[in-house]
C-alpha positions, 0 to 999 in steps of 0.5 A, a space after each residue: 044602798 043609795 046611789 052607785 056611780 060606777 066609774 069606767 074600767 073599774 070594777 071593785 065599786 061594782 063589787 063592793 056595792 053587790 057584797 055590802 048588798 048581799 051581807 044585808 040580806 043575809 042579816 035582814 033574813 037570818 034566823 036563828 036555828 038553835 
């Protein structure tokens, strides 16, 4: 991720940034346990 310019009383730009960040990690560090 880049850049984020949140904008004032809106929430869901905030949200969506951390969630997409978040789902990254999850691929970058999944292994597979089978």
């Amino acid at each position: 991720l880049v850049e984020l310019a949140p904008v004032a009383g809106n929430k869901a730009p905030n949200f969506l940034t951390a969630k997409l960040y978040y789902k990254m990690l999850s691929y970058k560090f999944y292994k597979d346990e089978k």
